[in-house]
N, C-alpha and C positions, 0 to 999 in steps of 0.2 A: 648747352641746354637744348638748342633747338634740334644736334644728333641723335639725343638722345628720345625726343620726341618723336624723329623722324623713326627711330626705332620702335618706341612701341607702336605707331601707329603702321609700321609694316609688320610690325606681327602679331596683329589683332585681324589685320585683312586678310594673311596669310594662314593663322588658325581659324578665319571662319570659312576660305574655302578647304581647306585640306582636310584631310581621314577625319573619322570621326573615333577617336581613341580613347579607349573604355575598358573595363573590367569586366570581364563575360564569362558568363555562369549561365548554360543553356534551360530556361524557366524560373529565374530566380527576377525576382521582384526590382524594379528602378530602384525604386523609395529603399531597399534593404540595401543594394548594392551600394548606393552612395551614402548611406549609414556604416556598411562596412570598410569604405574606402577613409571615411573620412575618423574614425579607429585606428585604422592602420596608419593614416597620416599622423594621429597624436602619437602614437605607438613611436614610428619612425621619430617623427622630432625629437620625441623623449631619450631614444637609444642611436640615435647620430646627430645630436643638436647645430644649431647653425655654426659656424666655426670658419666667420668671415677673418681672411686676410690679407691686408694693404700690402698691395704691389704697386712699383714705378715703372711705366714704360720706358729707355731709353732714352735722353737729349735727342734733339734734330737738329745736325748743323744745315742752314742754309747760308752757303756762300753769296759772295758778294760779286757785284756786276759792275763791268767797265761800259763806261758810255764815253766815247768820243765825240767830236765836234769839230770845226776849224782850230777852237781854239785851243786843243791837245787832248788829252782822255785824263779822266778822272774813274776812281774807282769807289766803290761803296762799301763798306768792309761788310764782312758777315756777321751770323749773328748765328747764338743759339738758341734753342725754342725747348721748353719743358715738353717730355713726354710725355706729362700725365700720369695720375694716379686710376687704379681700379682697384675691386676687391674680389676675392674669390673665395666660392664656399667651399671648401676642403672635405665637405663633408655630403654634399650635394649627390655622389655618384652612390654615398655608401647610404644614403636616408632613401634613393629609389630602390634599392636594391632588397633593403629592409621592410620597404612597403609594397613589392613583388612578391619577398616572401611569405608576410602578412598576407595579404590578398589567397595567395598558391593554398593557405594553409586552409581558409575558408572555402577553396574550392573552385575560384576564381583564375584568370589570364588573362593577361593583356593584351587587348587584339586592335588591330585600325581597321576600320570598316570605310571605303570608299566611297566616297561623296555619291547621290546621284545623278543621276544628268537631269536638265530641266525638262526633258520629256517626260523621264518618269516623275519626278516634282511636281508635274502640274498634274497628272492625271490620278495622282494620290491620295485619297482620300486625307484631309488632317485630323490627322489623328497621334498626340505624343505616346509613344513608347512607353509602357506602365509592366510590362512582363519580356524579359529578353525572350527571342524566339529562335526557334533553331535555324543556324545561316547555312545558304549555302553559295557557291562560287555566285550568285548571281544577285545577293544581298547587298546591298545600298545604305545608307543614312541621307537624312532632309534636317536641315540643322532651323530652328526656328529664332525667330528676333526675343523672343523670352527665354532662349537657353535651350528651351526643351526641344527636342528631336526626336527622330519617328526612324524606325529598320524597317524599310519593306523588301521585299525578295518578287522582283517584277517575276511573269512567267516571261521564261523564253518560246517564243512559238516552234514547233515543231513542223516537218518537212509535211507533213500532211493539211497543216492546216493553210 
């Protein structure tokens, strides 16, 4: 219980700094696109439903240790150790795949947009994202503690200025 803690609570840290990865449709509305995301998620569940199945890892032998002393060596026998159970969704690669295509067909793509740096973060106005805007190489995301996040596109200065 407590690995599997240690798990999500490494990739809740790790999805809050990493890309910011979205469904992008260049002027098309927040509010629509995760209306149309979250369609395509029913959509997918409906036409690849979940289709968990129980697997067993392997036994683990751990052998056994001699410890000597004056008084002669004694040995500890081994032992085996359960491998453990998981599950896997069988159906997991083909429900993204289905809601790829769902999304494609509305017009949409699925992009990562890279974090910004704390320079540009702080000099940014807050302001959340309500209308995608057109990106380009120099377009960022700013993730907020409510969820919502902001795409700004710093200017790069030029040799003149």
């Amino acid at each position: 219980m407590k690995t599997l803690m240690r798990i999500i609570v490494a990739g809740l840290v790790v999805g809050a700094c990493g890309p910011l990865s979205l469904y992008y449709k260049p002027g098309a509305q927040v509010t629509r696109m995760q209306s149309d995301a979250t369609r395509c998620e029913v959509e997918a569940l409906r036409d690849a439903p979940v289709a968990n199945q129980i697997r067993q890892r392997p036994p683990i032998y751990f052998p056994g240790n001699r410890y000597c002393t004056g008084n002669g060596c004694y040995y500890n026998p081994g032992y085996w150790a359960d491998g453990g159970l998981y599950s896997v969704d069988l159906n997991q690669d083909l429900r993204r795949r289905v809601l790829d295509m769902c999304m494609a067909q509305k017009g949409y793509q699925p992009i990562s947009i890279p974090r910004c740096s704390a320079n540009v973060a702080s000099v940014a106005p807050r302001a959340a994202t309500s209308t995608l805007p057109a990106l380009s190489q120099t377009s960022c995301a700013i993730r907020y503690d409510d969820g919502s996040w902001q795409i700004v596109t710093p200017q790069v200065p030029t040799a003149s200025e």
